[in-house]
C-alpha positions in Angstrom: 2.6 -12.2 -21.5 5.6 -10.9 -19.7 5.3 -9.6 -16.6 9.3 -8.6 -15.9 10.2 -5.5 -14.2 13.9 -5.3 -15.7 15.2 -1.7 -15.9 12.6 -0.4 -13.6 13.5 0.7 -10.1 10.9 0.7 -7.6 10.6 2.4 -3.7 8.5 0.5 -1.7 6.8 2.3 1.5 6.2 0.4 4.8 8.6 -2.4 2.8 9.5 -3.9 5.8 7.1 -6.3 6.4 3.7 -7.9 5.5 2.2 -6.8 2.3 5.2 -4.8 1.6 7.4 -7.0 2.2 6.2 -9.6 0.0 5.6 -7.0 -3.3 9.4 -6.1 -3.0 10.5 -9.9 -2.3 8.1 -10.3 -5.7 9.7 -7.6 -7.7 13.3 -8.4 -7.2 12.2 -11.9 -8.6 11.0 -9.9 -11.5 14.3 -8.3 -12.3 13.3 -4.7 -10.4 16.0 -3.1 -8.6 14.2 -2.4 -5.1 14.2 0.1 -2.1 12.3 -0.7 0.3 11.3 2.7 2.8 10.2 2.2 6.5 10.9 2.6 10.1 14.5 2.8 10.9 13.6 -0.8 12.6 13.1 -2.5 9.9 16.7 -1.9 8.0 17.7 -5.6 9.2 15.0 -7.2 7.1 14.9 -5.0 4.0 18.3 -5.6 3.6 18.3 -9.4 4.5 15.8 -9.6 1.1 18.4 -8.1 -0.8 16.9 -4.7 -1.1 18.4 -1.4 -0.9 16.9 0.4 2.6 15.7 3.9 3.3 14.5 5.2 6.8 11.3 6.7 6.2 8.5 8.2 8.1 5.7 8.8 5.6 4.5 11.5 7.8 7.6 13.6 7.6 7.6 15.2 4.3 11.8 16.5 5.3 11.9 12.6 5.9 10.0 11.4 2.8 12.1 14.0 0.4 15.5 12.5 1.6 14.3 8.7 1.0 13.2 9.7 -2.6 16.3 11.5 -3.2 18.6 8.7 -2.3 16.9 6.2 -4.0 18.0 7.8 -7.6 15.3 7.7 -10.2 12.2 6.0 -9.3 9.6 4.3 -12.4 7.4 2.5 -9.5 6.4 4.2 -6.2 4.3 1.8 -4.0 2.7 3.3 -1.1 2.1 0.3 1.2 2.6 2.3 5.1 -0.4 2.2 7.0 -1.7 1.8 10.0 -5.3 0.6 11.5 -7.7 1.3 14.2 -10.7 -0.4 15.3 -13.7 2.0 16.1 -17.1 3.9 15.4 -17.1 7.7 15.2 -17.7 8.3 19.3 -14.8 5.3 19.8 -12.3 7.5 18.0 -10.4 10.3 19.5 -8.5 13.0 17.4 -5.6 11.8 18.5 -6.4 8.7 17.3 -7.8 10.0 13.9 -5.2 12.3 13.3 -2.3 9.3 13.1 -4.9 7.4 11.0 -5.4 10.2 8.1 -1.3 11.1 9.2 0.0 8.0 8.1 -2.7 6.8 5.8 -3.7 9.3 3.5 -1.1 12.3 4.2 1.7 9.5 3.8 0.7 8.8 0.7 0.2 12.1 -0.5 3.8 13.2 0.5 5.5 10.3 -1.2 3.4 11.0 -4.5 4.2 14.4 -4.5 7.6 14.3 -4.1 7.6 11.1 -6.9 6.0 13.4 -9.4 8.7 15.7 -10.8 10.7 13.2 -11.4 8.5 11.4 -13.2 7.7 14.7 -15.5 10.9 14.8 -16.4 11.8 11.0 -17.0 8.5 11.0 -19.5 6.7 8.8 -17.6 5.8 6.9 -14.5 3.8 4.1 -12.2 2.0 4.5 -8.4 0.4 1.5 -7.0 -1.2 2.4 -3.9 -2.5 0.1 -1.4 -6.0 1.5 -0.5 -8.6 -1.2 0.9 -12.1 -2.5 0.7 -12.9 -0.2 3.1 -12.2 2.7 0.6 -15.4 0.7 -1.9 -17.4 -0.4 1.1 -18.3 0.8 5.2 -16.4 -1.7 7.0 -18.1 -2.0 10.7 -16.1 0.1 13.2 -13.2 0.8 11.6 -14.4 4.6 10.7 -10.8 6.6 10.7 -9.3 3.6 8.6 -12.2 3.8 6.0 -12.1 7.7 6.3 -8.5 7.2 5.1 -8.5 4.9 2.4 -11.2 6.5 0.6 -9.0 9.9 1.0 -6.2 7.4 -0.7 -8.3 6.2 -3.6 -9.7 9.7 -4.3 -6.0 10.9 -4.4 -5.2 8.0 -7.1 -8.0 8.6 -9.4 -7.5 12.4 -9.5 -3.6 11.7 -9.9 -4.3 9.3 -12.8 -6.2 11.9 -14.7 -4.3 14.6 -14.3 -1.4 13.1 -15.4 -2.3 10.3 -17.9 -0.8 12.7 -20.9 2.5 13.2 -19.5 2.7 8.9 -19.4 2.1 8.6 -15.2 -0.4 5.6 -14.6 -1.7 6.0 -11.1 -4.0 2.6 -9.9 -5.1 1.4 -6.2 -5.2 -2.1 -5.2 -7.8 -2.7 -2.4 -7.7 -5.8 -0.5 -9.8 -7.9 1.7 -8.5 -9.1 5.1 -4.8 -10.4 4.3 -3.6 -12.5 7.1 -0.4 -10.2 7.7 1.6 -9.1 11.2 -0.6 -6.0 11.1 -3.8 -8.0 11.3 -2.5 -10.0 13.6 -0.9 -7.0 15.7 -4.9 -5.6 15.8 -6.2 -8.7 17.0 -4.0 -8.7 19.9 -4.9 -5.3 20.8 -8.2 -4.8 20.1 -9.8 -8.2 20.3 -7.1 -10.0 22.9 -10.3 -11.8 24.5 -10.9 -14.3 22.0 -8.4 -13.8 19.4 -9.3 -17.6 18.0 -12.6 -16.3 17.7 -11.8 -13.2 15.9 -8.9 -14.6 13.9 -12.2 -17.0 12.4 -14.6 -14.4 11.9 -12.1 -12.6 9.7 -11.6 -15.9 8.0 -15.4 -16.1 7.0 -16.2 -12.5 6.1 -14.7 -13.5 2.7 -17.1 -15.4 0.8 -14.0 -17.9 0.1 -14.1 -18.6 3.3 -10.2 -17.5 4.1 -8.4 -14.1 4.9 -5.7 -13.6 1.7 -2.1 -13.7 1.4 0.7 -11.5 1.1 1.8 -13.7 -2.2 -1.6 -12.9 -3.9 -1.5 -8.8 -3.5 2.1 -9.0 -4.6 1.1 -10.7 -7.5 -1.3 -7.9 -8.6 1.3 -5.1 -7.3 3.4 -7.0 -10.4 0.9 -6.9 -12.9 0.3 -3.5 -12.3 4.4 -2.5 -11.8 4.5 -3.9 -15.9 4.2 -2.6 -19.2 1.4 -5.0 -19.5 -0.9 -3.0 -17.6 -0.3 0.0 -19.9 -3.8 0.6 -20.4 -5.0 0.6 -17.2 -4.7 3.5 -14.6 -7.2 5.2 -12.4 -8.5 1.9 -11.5 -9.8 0.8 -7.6 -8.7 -3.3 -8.4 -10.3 -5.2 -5.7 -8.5 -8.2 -4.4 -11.1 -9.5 -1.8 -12.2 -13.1 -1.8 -15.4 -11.5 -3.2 -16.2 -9.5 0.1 -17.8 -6.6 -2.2 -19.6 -8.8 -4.9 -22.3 -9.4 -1.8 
């Protein structure tokens, strides 16, 4: 088997750091030429992994049409921006909902969309979005978050069938709890009281017994990035230390 990714060029949302981060760092190993898209923040480290950088605010479809566009022709998308917050339905303002399902599912709705014509014309194309166990599975307050990534695997199914004759594979990755600076960001905030506490509870709410790593989604994000995965779109792929085998 031969997972390489030469001649492919990939755009990587929310690239500069965690989970992102590591697929791109994984794909240039694989001979993909990379541009990683994010805050205008994160330029310093896209580019200090060797990637090509595009400021990109997934909620901005003015902003998400000039990434693609620079970029030049894209065979992988990878929508990887996302954001988190911790509460039940009476816990969660609109505000708070609306940047959830904003960034989340709209995000990855505009960055698909303006992927898609290109790929018609090239013959052919790949989308790997990051969606979540909590698009399978009700994840204890975390109700916007598991609002959104079921919005974002619904979106990949229906993409992969309407477009599965034109050569466009469209699949969803959907991890456990991956130890990454977002997790840890959500601790701090939400859970600052005991973050030892929490930081172990996440730890055992995988029946491994550990939250995942960046290295192990990235490893998946390949598979799927290759020709060897031809077969396979439409697909919710769990990646979850067994969470939703219970």
């Amino acid at each position: 088997m031969d997972f390489r990714l030469e001649g492919k060029a990939a755009l990587i949302t929310g690239g500069g750091s965690g989970i992102g981060l590591a697929i791109a760092h994984a794909f240039q190993e694989q001979g993909c030429r990379v541009t990683i898209g994010d805050l205008p923040d994160k330029a310093g480290i896209a580019e200090g992994c060797g990637a090509q950088f595009q400021p990109l605010d997934v909620t901005s479809d003015a902003s998400v049409l000039a990434a693609v566009q620079r970029s030049g022709p894209i065979q992988v998308l990878v929508n990887c921006a996302g954001i988190m917050h911790v509460g039940k339905l009476h816990e969660t303002s609109w505000d708070d909902y609306d940047q959830v399902q904003a960034v989340n599912a709209r995000g990855t709705y505009l960055c698909c969309r303006a992927v898609i014509d290109g790929m018609l014309a090239a013959g052919g194309g790949n989308i790997i979005n990051l969606a979540s166990v909590a698009s399978l599975i009700a994840v204890e307050r975390r109700f916007a978050y598991c609002v959104s990534k079921g919005a974002v695997l619904s979106l990949t199914r229906a993409i992969a069938i309407d477009y599965a004759a034109q050569g466009i594979r469209a699949n969803a990755i959907c991890p456990g709890t991956v130890d990454t600076p977002m997790i840890r960001g959500y601790v701090d905030k939400y859970f600052g009281d005991d973050v030892p506490g929490t930081l172990a509870a996440l730890h055992a709410r995988q029946p491994v017994g550990r939250m995942g790593t960046v290295a192990e989604i990235a490893s998946l994000a390949v598979y799927l990035a290759s020709d060897e995965s031809r077969y396979l779109t439409g697909a919710a792929i769990p990646i979850d230390g067994g969470w939703t085998a219970k």
